[in-house]
N, CA, C and O atoms as a Maestro MAE file, in Angstrom:
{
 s_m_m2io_version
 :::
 2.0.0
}

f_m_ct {
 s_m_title
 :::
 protein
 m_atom[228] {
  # First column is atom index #
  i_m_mmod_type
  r_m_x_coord
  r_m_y_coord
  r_m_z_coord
  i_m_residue_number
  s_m_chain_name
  s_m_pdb_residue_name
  s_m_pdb_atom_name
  i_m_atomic_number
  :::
  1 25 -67.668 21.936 -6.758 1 A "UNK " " N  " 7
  2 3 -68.283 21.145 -5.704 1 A "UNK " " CA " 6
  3 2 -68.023 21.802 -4.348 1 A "UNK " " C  " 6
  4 15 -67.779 21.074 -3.385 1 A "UNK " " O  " 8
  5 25 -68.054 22.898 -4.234 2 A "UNK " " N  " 7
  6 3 -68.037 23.807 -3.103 2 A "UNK " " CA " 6
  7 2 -69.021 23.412 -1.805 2 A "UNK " " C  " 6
  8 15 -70.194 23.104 -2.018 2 A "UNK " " O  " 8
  9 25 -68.584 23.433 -0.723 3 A "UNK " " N  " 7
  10 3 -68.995 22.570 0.092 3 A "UNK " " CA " 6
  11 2 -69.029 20.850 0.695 3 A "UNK " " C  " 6
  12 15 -69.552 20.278 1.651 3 A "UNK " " O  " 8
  13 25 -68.375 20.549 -0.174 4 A "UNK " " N  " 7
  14 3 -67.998 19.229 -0.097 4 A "UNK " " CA " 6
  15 2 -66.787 18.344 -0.031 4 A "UNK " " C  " 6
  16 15 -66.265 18.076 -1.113 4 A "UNK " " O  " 8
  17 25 -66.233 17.824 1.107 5 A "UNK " " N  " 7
  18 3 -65.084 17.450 1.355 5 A "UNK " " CA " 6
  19 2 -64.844 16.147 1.481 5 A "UNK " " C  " 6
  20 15 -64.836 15.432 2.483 5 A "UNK " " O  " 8
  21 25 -64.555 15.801 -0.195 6 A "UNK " " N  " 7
  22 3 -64.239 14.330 -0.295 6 A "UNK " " CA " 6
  23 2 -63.181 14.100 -0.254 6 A "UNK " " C  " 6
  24 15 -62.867 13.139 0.449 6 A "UNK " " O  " 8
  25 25 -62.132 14.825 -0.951 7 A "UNK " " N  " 7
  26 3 -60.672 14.252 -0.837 7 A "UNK " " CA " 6
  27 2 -60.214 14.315 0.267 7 A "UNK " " C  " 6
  28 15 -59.313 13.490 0.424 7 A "UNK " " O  " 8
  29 25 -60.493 15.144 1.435 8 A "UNK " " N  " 7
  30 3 -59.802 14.423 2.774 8 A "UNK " " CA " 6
  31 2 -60.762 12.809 3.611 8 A "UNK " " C  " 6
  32 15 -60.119 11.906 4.146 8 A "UNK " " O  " 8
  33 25 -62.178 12.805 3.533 9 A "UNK " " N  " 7
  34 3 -62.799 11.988 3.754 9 A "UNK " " CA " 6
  35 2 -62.363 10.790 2.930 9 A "UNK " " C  " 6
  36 15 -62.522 9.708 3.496 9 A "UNK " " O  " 8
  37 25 -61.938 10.767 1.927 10 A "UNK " " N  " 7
  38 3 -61.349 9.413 0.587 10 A "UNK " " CA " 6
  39 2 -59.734 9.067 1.393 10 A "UNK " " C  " 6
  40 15 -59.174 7.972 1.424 10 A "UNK " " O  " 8
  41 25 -59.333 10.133 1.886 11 A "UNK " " N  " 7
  42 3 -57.757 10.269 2.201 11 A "UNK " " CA " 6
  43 2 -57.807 9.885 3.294 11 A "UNK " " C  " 6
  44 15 -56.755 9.324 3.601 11 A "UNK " " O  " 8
  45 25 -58.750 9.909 4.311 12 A "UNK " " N  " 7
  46 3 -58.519 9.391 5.735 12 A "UNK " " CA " 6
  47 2 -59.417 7.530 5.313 12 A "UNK " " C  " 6
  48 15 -58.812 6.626 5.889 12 A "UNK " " O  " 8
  49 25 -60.227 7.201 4.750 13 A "UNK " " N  " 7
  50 3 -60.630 5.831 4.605 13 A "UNK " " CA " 6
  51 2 -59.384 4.851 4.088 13 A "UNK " " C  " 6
  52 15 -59.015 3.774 4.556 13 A "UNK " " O  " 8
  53 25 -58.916 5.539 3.063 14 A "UNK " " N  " 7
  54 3 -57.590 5.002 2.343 14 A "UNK " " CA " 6
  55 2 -56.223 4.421 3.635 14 A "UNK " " C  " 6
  56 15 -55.501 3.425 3.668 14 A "UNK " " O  " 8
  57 25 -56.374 5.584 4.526 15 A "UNK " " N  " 7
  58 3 -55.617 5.084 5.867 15 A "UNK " " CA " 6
  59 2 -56.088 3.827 6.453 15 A "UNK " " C  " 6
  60 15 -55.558 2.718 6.377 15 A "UNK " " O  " 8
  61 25 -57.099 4.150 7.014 16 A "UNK " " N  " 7
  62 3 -57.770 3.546 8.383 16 A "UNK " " CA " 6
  63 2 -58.705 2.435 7.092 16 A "UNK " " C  " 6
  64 15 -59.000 1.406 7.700 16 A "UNK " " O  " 8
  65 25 -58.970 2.389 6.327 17 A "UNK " " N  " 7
  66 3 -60.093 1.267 5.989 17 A "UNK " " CA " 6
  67 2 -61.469 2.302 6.457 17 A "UNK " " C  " 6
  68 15 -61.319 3.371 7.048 17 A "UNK " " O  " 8
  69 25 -62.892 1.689 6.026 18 A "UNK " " N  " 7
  70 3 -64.001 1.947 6.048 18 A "UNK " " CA " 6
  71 2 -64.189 1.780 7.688 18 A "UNK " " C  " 6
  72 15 -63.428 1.215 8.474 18 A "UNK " " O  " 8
  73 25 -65.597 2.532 7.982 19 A "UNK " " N  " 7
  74 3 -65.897 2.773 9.441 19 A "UNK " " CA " 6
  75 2 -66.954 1.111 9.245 19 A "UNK " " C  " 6
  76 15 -67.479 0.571 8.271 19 A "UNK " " O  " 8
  77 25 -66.878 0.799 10.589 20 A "UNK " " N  " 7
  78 3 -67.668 -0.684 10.755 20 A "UNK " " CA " 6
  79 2 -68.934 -0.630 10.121 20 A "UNK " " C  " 6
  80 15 -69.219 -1.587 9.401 20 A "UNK " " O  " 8
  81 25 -69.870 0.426 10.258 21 A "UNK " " N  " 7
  82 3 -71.202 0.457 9.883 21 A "UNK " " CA " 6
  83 2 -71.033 1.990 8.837 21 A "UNK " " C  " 6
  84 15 -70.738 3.064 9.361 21 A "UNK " " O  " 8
  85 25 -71.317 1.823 7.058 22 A "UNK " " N  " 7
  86 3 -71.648 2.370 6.714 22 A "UNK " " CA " 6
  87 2 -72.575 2.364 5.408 22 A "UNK " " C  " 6
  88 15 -73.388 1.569 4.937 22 A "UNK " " O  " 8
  89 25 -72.087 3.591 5.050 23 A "UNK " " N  " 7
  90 3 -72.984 3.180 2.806 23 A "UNK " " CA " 6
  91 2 -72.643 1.778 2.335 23 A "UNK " " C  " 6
  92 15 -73.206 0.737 1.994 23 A "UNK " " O  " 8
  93 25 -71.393 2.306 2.496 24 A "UNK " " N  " 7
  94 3 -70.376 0.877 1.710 24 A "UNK " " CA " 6
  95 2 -71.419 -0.112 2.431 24 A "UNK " " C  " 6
  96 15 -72.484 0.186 1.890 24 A "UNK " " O  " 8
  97 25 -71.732 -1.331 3.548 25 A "UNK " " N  " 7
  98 3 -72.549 -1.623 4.003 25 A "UNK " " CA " 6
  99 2 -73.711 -1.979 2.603 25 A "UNK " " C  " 6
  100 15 -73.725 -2.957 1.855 25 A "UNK " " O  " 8
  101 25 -74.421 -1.028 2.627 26 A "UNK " " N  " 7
  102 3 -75.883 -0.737 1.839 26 A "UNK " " CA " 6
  103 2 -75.692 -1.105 0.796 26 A "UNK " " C  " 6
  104 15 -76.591 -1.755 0.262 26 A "UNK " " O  " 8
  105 25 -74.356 -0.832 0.008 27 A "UNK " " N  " 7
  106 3 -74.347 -0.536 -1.417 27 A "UNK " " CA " 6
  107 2 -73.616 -1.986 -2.204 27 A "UNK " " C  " 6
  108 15 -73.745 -2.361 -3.369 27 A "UNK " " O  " 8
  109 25 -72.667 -2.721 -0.850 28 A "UNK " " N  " 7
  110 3 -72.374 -4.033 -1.452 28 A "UNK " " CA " 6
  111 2 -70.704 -3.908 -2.026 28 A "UNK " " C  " 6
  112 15 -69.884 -2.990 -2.048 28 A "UNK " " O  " 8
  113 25 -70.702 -4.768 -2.289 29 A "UNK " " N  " 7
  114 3 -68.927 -5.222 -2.838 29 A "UNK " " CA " 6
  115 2 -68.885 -3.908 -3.762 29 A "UNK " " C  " 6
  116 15 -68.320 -2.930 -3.272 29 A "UNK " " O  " 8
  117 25 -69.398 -3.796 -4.979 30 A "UNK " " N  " 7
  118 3 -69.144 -2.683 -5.688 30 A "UNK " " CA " 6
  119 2 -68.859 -1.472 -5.315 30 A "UNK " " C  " 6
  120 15 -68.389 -0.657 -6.109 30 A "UNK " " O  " 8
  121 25 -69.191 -1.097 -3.617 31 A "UNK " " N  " 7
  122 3 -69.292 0.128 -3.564 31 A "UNK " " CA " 6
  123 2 -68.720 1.256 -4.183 31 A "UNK " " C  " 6
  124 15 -69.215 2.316 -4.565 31 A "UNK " " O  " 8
  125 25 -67.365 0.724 -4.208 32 A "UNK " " N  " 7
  126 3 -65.759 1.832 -4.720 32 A "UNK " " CA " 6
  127 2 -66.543 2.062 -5.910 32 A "UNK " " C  " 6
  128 15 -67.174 3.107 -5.751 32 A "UNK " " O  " 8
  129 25 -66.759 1.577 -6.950 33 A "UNK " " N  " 7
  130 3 -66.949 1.555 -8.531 33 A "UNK " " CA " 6
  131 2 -68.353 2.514 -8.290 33 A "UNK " " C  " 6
  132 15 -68.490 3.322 -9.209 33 A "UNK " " O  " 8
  133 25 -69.023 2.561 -7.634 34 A "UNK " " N  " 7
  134 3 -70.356 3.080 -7.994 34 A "UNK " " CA " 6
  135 2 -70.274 5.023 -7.451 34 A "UNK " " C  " 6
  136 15 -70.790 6.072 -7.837 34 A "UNK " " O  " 8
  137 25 -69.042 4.476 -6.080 35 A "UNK " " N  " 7
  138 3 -68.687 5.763 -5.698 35 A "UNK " " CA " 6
  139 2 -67.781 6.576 -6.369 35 A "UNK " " C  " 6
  140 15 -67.772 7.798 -6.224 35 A "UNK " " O  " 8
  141 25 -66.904 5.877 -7.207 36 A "UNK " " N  " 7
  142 3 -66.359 6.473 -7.892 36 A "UNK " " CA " 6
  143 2 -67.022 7.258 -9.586 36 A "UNK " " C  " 6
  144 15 -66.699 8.181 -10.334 36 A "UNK " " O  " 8
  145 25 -67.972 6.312 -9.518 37 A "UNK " " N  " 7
  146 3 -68.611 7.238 -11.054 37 A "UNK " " CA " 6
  147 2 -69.757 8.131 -10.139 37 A "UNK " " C  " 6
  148 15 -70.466 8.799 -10.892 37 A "UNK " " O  " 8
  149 25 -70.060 8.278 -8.857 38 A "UNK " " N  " 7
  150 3 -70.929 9.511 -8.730 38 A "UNK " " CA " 6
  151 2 -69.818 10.177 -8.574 38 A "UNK " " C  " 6
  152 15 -69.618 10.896 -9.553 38 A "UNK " " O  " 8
  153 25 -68.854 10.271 -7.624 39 A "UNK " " N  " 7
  154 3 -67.686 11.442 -8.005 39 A "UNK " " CA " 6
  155 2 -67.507 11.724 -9.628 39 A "UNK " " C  " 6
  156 15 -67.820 12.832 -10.065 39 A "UNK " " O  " 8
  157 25 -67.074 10.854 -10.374 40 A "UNK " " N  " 7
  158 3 -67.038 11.794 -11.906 40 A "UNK " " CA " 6
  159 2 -67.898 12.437 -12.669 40 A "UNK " " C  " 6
  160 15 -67.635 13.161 -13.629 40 A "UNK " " O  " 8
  161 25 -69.105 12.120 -12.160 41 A "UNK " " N  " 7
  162 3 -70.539 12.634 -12.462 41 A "UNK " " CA " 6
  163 2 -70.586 13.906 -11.253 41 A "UNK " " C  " 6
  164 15 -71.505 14.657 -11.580 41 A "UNK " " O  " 8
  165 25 -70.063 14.293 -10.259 42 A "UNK " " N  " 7
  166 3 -69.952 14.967 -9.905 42 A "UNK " " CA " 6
  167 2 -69.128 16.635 -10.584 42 A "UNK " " C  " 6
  168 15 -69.465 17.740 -11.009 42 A "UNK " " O  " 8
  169 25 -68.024 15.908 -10.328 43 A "UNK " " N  " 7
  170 3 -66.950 16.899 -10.753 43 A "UNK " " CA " 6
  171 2 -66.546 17.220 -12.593 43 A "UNK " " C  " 6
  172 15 -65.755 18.026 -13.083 43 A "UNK " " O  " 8
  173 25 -67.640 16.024 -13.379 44 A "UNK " " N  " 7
  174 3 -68.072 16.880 -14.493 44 A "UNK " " CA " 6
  175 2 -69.413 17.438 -15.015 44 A "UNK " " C  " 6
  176 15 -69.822 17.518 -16.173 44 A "UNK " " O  " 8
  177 25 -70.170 17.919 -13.480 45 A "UNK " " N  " 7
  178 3 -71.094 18.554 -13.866 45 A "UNK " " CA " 6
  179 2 -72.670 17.629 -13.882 45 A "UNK " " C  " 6
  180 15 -73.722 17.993 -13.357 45 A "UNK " " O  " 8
  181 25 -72.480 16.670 -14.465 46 A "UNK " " N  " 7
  182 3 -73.391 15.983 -14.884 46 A "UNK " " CA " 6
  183 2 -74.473 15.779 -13.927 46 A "UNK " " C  " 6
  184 15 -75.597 16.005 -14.374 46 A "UNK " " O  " 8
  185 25 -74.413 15.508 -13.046 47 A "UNK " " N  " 7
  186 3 -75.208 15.793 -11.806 47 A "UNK " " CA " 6
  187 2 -75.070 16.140 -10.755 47 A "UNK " " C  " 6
  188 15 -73.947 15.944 -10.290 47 A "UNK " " O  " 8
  189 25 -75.881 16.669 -10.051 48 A "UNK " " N  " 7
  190 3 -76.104 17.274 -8.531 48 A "UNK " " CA " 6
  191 2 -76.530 17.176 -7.766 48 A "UNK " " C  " 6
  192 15 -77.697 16.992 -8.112 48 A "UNK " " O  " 8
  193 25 -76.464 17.131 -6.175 49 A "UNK " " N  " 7
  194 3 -76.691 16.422 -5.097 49 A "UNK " " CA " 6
  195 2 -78.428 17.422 -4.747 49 A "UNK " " C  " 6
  196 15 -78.484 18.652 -4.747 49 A "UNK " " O  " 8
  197 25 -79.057 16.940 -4.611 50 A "UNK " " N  " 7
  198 3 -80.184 17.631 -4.739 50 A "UNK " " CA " 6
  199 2 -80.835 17.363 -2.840 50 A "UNK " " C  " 6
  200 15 -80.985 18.098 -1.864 50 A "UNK " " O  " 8
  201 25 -81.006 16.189 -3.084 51 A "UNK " " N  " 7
  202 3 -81.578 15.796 -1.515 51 A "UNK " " CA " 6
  203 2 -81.792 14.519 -1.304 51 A "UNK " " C  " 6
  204 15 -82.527 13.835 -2.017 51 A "UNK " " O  " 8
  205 25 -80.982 13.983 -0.015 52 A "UNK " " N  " 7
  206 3 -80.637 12.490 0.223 52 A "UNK " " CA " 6
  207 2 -81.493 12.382 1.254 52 A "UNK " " C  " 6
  208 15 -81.409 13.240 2.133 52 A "UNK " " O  " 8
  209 25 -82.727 11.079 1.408 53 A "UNK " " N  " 7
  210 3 -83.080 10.846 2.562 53 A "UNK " " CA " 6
  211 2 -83.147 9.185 3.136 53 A "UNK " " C  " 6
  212 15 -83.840 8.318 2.605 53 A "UNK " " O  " 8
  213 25 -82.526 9.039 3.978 54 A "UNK " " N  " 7
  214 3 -82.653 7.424 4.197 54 A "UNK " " CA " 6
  215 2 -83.277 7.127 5.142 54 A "UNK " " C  " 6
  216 15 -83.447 7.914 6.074 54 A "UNK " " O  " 8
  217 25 -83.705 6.061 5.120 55 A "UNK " " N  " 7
  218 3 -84.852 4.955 5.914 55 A "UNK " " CA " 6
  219 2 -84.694 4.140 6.337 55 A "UNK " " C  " 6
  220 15 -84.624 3.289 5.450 55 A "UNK " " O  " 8
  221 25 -84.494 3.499 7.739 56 A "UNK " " N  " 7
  222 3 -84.267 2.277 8.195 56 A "UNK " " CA " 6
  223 2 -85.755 1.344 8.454 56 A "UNK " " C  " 6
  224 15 -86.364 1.504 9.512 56 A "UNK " " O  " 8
  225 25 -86.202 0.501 7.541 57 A "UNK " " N  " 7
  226 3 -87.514 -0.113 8.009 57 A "UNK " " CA " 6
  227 2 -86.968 -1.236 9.456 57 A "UNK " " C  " 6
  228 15 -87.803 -1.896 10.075 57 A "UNK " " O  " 8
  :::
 }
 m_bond[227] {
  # First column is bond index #
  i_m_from
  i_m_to
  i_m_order
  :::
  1 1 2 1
  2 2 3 1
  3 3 4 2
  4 3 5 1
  5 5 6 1
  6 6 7 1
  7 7 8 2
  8 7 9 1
  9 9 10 1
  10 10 11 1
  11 11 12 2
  12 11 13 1
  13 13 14 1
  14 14 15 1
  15 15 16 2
  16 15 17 1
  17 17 18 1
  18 18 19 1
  19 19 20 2
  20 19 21 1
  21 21 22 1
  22 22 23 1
  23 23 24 2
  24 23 25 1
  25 25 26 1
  26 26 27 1
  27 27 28 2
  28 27 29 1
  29 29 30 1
  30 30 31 1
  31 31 32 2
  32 31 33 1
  33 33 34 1
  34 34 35 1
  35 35 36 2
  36 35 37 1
  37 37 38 1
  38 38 39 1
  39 39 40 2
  40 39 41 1
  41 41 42 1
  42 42 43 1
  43 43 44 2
  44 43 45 1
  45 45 46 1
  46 46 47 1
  47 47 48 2
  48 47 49 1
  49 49 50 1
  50 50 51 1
  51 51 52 2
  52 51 53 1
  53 53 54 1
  54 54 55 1
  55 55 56 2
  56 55 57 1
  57 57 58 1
  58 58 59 1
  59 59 60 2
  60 59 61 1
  61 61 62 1
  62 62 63 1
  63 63 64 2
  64 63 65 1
  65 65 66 1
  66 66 67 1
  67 67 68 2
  68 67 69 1
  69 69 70 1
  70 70 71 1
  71 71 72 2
  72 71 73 1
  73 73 74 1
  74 74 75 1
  75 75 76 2
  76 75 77 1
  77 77 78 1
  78 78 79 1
  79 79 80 2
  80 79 81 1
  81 81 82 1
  82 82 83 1
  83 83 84 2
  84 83 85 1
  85 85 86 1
  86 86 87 1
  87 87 88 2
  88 87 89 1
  89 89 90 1
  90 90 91 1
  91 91 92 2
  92 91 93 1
  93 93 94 1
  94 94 95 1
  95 95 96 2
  96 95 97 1
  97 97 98 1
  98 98 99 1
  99 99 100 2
  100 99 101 1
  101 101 102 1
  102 102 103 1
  103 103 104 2
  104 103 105 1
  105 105 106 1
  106 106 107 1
  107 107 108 2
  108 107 109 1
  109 109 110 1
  110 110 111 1
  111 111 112 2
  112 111 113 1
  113 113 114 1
  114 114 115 1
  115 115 116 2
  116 115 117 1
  117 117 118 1
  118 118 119 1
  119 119 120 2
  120 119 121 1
  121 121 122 1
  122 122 123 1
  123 123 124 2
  124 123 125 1
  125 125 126 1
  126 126 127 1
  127 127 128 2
  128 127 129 1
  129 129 130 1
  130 130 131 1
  131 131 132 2
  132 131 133 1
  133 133 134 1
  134 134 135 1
  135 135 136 2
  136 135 137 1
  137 137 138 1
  138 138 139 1
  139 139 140 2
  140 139 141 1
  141 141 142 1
  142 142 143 1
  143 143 144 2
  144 143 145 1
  145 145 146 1
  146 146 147 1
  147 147 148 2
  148 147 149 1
  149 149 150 1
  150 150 151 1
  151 151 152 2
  152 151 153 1
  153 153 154 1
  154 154 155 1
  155 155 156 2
  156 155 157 1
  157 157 158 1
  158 158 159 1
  159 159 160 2
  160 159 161 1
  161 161 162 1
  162 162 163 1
  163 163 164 2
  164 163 165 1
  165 165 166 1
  166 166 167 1
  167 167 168 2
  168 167 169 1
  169 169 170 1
  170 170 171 1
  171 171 172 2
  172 171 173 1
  173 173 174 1
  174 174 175 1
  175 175 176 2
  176 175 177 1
  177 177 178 1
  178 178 179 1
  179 179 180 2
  180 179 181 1
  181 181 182 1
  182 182 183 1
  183 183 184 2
  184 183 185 1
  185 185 186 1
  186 186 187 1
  187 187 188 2
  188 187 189 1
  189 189 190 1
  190 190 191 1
  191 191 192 2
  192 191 193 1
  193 193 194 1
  194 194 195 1
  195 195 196 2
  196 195 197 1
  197 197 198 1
  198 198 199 1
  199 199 200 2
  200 199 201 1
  201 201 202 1
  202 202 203 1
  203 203 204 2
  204 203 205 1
  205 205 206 1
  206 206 207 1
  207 207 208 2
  208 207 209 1
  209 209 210 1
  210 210 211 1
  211 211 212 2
  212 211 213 1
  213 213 214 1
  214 214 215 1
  215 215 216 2
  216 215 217 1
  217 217 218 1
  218 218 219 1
  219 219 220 2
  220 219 221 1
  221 221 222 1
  222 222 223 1
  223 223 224 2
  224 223 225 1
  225 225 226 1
  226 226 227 1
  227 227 228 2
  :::
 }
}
């Protein structure tokens, strides 16, 4: 996963708590659980970050 710096970004939220406005936000109570299986789906391969685009209507 070259290029991508989650374990200090996971390591500084774990401090401080989540920023006021974010994903977590979007994604709801579950967030942790959903973020945590794209990380293992990450780091075993299984999928890849291809291209994220978001939309505020």
């Amino acid at each position: 996963m070259s290029g991508f710096r989650i374990g200090s970004n996971l390591a500084h939220i774990a401090e401080s708590g989540p920023p006021p406005l974010g994903l977590h936000i979007l994604m709801g109570q579950d967030a942790p659980v959903k973020v945590a299986n794209m990380l293992a789906g990450l780091e075993h391969n299984a999928i890849a970050p291809i291209e994220m685009i978001c939309r505020r209507n």
